[in-house]
FIVEXVEX-421473 format. One record per residue (C-alpha): residue number from 1; x, y, z. Coordinates in steps of 0.001 Angstrom, whole numbers, plus 500000, padded with zeros to 6 digits. Layout:
BEGIN
@num = NUM&x = X&y = Y&z = Z
...
This chain:
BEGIN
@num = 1&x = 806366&y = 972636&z = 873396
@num = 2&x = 803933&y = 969732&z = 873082
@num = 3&x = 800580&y = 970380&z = 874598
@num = 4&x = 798252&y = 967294&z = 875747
@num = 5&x = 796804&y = 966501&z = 872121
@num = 6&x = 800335&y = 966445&z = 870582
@num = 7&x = 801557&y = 963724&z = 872522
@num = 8&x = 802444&y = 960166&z = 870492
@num = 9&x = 800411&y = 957937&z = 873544
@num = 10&x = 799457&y = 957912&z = 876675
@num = 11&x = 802041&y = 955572&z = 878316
@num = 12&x = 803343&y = 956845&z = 881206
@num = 13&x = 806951&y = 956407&z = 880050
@num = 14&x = 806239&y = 958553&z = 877167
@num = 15&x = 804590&y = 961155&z = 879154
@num = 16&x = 808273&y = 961439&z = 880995
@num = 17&x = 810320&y = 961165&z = 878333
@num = 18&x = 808279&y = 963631&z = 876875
@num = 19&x = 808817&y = 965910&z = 879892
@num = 20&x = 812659&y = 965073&z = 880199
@num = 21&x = 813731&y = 962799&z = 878153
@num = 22&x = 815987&y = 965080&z = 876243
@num = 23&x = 819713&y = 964634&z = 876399
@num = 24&x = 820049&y = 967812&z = 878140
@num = 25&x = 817255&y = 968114&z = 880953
@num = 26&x = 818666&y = 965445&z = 883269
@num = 27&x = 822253&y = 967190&z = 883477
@num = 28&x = 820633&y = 970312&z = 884449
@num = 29&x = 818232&y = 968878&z = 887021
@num = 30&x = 821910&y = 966647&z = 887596
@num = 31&x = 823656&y = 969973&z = 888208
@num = 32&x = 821419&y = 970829&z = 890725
@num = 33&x = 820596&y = 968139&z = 892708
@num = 34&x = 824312&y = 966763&z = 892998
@num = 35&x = 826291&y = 969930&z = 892210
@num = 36&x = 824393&y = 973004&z = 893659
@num = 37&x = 824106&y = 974719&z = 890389
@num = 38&x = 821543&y = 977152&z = 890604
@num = 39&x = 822101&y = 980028&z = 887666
@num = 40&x = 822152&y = 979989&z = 884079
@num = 41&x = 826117&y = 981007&z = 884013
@num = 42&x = 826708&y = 977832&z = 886483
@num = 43&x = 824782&y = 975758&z = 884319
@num = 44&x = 826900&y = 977318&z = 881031
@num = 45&x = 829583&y = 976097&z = 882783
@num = 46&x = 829336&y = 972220&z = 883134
@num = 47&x = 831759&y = 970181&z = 881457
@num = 48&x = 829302&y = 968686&z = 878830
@num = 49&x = 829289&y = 972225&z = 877120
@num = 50&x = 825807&y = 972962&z = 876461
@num = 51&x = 825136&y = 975612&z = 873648
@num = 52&x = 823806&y = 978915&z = 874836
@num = 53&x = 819951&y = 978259&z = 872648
@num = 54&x = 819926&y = 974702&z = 874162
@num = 55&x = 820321&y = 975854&z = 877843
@num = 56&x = 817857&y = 978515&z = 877425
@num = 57&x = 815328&y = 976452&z = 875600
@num = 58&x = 815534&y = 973467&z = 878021
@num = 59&x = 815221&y = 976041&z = 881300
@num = 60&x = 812121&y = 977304&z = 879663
@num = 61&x = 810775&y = 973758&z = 878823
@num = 62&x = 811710&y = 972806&z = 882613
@num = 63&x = 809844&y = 975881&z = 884140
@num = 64&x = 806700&y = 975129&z = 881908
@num = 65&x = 806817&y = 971762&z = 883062
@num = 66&x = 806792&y = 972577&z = 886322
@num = 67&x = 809895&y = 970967&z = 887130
@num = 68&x = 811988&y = 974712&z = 887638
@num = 69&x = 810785&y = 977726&z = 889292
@num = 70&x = 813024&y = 980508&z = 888893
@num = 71&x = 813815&y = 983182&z = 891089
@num = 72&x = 815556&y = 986025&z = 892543
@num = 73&x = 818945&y = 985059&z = 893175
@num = 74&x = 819663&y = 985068&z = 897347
@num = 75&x = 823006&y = 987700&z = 897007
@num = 76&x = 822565&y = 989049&z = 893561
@num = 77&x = 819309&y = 990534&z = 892870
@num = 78&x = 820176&y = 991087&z = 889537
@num = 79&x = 820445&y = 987547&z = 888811
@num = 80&x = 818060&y = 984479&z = 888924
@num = 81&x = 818086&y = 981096&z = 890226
@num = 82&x = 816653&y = 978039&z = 888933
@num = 83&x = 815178&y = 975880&z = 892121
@num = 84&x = 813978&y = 972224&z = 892195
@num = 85&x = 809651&y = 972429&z = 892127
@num = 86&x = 808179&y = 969299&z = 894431
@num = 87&x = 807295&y = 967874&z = 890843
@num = 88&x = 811500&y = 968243&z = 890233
@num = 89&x = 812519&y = 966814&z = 893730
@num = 90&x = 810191&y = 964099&z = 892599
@num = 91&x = 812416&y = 962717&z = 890400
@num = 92&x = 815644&y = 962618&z = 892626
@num = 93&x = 815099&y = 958862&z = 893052
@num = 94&x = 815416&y = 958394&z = 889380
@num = 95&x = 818022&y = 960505&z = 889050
@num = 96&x = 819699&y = 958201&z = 892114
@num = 97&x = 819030&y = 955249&z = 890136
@num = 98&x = 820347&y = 956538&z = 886782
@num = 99&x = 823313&y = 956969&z = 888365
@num = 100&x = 823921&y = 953724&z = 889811
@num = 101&x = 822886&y = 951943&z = 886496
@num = 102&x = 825465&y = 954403&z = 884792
@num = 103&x = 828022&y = 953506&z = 887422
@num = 104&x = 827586&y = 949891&z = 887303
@num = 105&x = 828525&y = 950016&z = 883280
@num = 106&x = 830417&y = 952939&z = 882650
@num = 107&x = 833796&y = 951435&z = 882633
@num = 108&x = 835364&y = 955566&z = 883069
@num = 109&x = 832617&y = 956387&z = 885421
@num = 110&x = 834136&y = 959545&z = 887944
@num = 111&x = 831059&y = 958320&z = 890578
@num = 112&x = 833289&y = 957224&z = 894087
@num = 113&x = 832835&y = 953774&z = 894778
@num = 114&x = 832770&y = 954748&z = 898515
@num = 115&x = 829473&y = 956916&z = 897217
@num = 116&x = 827797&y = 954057&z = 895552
@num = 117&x = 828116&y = 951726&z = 898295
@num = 118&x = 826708&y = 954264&z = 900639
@num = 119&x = 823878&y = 955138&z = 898601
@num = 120&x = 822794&y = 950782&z = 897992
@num = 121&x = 823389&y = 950158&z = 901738
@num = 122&x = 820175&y = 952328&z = 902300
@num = 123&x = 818958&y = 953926&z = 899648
@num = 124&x = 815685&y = 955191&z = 900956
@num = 125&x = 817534&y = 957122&z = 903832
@num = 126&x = 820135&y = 958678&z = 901170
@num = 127&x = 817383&y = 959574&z = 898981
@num = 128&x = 815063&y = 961272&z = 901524
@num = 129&x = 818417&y = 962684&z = 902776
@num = 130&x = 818886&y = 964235&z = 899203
@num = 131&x = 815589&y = 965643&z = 899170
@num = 132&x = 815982&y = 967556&z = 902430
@num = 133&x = 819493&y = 968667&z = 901680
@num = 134&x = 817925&y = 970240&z = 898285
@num = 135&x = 814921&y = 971669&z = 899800
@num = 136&x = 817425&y = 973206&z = 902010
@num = 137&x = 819419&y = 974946&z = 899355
@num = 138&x = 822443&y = 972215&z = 899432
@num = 139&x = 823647&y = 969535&z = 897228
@num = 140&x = 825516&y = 966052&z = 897207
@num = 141&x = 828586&y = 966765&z = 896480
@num = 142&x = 829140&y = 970656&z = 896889
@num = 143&x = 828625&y = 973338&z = 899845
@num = 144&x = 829361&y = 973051&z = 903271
@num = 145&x = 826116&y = 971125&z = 904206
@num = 146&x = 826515&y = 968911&z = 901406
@num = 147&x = 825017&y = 965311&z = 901548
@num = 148&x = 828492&y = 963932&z = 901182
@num = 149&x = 829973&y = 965569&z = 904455
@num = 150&x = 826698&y = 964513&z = 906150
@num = 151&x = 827092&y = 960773&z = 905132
@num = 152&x = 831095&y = 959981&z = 904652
């Protein structure tokens, strides 16, 4: 973990990629945000197949960076859950914007065009929408209260 007198500059771009730049961070905060992934087993389980060391080592960097907070799970006590900080829900416009860009040029891209369109016909509303919906305990695409069914 780099600490402030490690870091290669002082650019604000490196400062973030720094903090989540990795190839894994994003799909976890990803998981979250559009998938309602909330526990170290859920996370195990995404289709990129993340090793067991990398998971662990990224929720730890996350959590130090203030961009998780873990805790107790809300039905299984023996079990924790990895929740969006403000710094985290911070970056949901980003995230929102990554995957537009990735949609645009990924010729294979799984994204819904229906979902795209809805998100660049107001994106500020969607976004804010996201946020609540998170800070709620829901997701985009999964739950009962999901953005998705709130939107479409």
């Amino acid at each position: 973990m780099k600490n402030k007198q490690q870091r290669r500059s002082n650019c604000p771009i490196n400062f973030a990629l720094e903090t989540f730049g990795d190839t894994w961070s994003l799909l976890i905060i990803r998981d979250i945000v559009y998938f309602g992934k909330k526990t170290y087993g859920e996370f195990l389980a995404s289709e990129e197949g993340i090793a067991t060391n990398i998971l662990a080592s990224r929720l730890a960097l996350l959590e130090q960076k203030g961009i998780l907070a873990k805790k107790p799970h809300d039905t299984d006590k023996r079990k924790e859950m990895y929740v969006l900080t403000e710094k985290g829900l911070d970056l949901i416009p980003i995230l929102v914007e990554i995957g537009n860009w990735g949609a645009q040029y990924d010729p294979q891209t799984e994204a819904p065009q229906s979902w795209i369109d809805k998100v660049n016909t107001d994106k500020a509303k969607i976004t804010s929408l996201i946020r609540e919906t998170i800070q709620n305990g829901g997701s985009v695409f999964s739950g009962p209260n999901s953005v998705v069914s709130q939107v479409m």
